[in-house]
C-alpha positions as CSV (number, residue, x, y, z in Angstrom):
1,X,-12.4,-12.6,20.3
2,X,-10.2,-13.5,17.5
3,X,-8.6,-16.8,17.8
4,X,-5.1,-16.8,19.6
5,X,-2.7,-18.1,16.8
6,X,0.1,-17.6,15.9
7,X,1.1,-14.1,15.2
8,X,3.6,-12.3,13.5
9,X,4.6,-8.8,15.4
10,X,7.8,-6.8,14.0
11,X,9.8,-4.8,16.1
12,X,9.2,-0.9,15.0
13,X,10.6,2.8,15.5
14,X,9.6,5.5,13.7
15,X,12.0,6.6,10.9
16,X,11.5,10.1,9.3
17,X,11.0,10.5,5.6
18,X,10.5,14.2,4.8
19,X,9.3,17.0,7.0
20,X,6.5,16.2,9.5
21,X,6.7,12.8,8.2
22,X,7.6,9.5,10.0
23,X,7.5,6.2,8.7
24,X,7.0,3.2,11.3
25,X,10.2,1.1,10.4
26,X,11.2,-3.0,11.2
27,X,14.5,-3.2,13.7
28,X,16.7,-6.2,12.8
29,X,19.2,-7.6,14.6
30,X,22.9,-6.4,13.7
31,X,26.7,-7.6,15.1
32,X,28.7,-4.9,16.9
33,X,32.0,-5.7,16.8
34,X,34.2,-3.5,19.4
35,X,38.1,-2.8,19.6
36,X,39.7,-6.0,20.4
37,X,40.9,-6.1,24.3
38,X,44.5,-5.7,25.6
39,X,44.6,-9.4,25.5
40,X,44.1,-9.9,21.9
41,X,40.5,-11.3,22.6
42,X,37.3,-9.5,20.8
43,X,33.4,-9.3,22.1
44,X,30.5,-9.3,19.7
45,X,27.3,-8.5,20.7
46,X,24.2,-7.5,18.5
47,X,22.3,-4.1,18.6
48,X,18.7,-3.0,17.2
49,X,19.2,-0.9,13.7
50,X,16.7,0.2,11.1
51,X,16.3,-2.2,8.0
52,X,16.0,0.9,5.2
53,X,16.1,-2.3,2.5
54,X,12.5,-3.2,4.4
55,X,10.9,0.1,3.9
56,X,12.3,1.6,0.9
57,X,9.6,0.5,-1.3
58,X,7.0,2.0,1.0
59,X,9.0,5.2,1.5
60,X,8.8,5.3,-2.6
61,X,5.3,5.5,-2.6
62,X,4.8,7.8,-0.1
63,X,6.6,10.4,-1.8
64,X,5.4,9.6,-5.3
65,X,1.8,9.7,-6.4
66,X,0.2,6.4,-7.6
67,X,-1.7,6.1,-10.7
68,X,-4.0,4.0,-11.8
69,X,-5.6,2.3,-15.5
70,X,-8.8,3.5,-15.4
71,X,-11.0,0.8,-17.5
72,X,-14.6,-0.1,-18.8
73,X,-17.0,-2.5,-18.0
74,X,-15.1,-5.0,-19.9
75,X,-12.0,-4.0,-17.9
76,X,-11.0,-2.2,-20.6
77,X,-8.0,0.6,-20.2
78,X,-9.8,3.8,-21.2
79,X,-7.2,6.1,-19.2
80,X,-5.8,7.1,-16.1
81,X,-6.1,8.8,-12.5
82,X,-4.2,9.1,-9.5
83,X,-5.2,6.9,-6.0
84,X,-7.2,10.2,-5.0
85,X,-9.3,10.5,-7.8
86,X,-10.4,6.9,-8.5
87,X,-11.4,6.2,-5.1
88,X,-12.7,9.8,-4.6
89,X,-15.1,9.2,-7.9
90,X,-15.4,5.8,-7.8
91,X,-13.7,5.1,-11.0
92,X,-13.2,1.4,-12.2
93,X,-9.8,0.1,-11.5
94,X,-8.1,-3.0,-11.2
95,X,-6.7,-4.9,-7.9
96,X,-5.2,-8.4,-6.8
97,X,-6.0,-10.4,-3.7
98,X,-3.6,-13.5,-2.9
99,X,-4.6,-15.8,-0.1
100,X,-1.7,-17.7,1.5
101,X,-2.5,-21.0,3.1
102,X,0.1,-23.2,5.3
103,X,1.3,-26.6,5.4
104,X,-2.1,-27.2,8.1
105,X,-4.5,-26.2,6.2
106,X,-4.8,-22.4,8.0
107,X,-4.9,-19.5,5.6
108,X,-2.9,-16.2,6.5
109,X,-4.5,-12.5,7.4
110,X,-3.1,-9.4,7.7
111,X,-4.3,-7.0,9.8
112,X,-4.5,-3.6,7.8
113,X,-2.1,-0.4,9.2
114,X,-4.1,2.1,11.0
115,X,-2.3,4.6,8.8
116,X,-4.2,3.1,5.6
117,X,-6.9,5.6,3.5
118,X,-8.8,2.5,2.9
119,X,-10.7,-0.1,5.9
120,X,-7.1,1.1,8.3
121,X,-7.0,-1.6,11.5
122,X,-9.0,-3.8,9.8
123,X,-8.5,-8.0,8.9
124,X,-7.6,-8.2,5.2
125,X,-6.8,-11.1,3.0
126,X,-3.0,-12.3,3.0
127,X,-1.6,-9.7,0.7
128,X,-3.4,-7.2,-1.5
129,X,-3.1,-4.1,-3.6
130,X,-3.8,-2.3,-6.7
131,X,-2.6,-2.9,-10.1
132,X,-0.7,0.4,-11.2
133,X,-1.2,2.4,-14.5
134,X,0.5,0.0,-17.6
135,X,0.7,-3.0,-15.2
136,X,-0.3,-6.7,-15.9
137,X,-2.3,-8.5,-13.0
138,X,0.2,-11.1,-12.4
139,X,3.4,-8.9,-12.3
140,X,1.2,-6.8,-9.5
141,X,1.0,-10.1,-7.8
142,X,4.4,-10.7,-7.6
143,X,5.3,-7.0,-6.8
144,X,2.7,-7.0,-4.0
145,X,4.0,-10.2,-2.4
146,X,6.9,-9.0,-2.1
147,X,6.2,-5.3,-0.8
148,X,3.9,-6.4,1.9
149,X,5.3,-9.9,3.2
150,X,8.9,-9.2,1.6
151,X,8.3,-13.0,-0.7
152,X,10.8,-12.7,-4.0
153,X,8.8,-15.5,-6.4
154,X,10.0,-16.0,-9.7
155,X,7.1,-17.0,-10.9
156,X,3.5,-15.2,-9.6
157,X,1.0,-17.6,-8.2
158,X,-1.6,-19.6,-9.6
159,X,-4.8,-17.2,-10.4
160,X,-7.4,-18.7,-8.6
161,X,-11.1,-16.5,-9.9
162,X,-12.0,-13.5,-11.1
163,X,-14.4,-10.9,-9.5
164,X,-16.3,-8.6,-11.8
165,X,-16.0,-4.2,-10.2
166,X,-18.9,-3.4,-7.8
167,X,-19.4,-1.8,-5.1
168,X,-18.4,-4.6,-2.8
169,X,-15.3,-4.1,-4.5
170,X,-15.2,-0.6,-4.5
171,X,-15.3,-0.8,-7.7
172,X,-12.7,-2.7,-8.6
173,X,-11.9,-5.3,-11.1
174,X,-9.8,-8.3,-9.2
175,X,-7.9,-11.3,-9.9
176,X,-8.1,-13.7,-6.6
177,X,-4.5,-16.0,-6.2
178,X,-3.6,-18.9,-4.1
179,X,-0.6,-19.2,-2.7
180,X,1.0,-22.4,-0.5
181,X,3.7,-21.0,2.2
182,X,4.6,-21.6,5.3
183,X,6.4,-18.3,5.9
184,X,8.0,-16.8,7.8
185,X,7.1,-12.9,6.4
186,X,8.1,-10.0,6.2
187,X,5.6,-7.7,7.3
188,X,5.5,-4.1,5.7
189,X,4.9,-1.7,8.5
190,X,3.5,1.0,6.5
191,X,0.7,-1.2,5.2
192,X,0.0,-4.1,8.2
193,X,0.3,-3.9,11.6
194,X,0.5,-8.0,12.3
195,X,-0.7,-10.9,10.5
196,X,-1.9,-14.3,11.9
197,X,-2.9,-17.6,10.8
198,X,-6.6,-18.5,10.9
199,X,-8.6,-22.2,10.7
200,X,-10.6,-21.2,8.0
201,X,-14.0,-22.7,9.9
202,X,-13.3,-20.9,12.9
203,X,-12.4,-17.7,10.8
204,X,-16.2,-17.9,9.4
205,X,-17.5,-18.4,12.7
206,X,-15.6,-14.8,13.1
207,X,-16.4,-13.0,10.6
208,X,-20.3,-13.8,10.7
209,X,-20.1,-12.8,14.7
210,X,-17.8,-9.5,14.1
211,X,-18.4,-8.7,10.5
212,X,-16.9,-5.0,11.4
213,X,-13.2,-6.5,12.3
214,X,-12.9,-7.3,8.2
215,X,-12.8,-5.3,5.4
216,X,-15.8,-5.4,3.2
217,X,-14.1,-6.1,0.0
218,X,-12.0,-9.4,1.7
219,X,-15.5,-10.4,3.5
220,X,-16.5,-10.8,0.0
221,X,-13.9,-12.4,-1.7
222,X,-13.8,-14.8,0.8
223,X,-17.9,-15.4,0.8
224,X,-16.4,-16.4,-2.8
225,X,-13.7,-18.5,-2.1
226,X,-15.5,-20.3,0.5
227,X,-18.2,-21.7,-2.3
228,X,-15.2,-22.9,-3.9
């Protein structure tokens, strides 16, 4: 069993995008003003509505194709391919991982949607993703942050290592951050299903006794941060 920390769990509905297609969507609280009484005197209350400004950017790649900088052995650009095709012919690509530790010292997961083509339902570093065709690393970073756990930096955080495209990548090229933040987030429902705040020793413990609740490529970046 996982460690019972705290967890973040969004309120969802399903939202529909195009035909056949649903999105599951955050509910945020809004005020309902009604029609003042005789006496002059108005009631607010608050109902449940969908955020659209929460899943617009997900909605955006759903419906558009994502490409990719294809690169060398020297991560290199040498050209392009969509999602499909670089995972489907394991083509070298590029990706960023952020870890995000707290004020105590615990480091934040996300658990991975099940909806995902890639390790779905799965434990997964804070925030990750892939670096899209004429992107920089760092301007991923920031894009990604705020995408998946809706954080707006100015700045993108401090690049932490650099892990060379394998197979325990899936071959991809990636730049590791670290992040300090105490949150709260705001999760992305189209890419995590909760997220949760692990001790880092008791997280180890974890992933060496249930190896098949992580993702391979976060089991080894964080075999790599951990030597750190």
């Amino acid at each position: 069993m996982l460690p019972n920390t705290r967890k973040f769990v969004p309120k969802m509905t399903l939202f529909p995008i195009a035909d056949g297609m649903h999105l599951r969507a955050p509910l945020v609280r809004a005020p309902v003003r009604p029609p003042a009484h005789p006496a002059g005197k108005r009631e607010q209350g608050q109902k449940w509505v969908v955020s659209l400004s929460l899943v617009w950017p997900t909605i955006r790649r759903v419906m558009a194709e994502e490409f990719f900088d294809i690169v060398n052995e020297r991560d290199e650009p040498v050209g392009r391919a969509s999602r499909r095709e670089a995972h489907a012919c394991g083509l070298r690509h590029r990706a960023v991982h952020i870890l995000i530790w707290n004020a105590a010292g615990q480091v934040f997961l996300q658990k991975r949607s099940r909806m995902k083509d890639v390790a779905p339902g799965l434990w997964d570093s804070s925030c990750s993703g892939h670096v899209d065709a004429g992107e920089e690393y760092d301007v991923s970073a920031r894009r990604e942050l705020g995408e998946e756990l809706g954080l707006r930096l100015e700045q993108p955080p401090r690049r932490w290592f650099f892990v060379e495209a394998g197979p325990s990548t899936g071959q991809e090229f990636v730049w590791v951050y670290r992040l300090s933040h105490d949150g709260p987030f705001v999760l992305a429902p189209a890419e995590i299903d909760h997220g949760q705040w692990f001790d880092p020793v008791e997280l180890g413990r974890e992933m060496a006794a249930c190896p098949g609740e992580f993702s391979p490529a976060f089991r080894y970046i964080w075999g790599l941060a951990s030597a750190r």
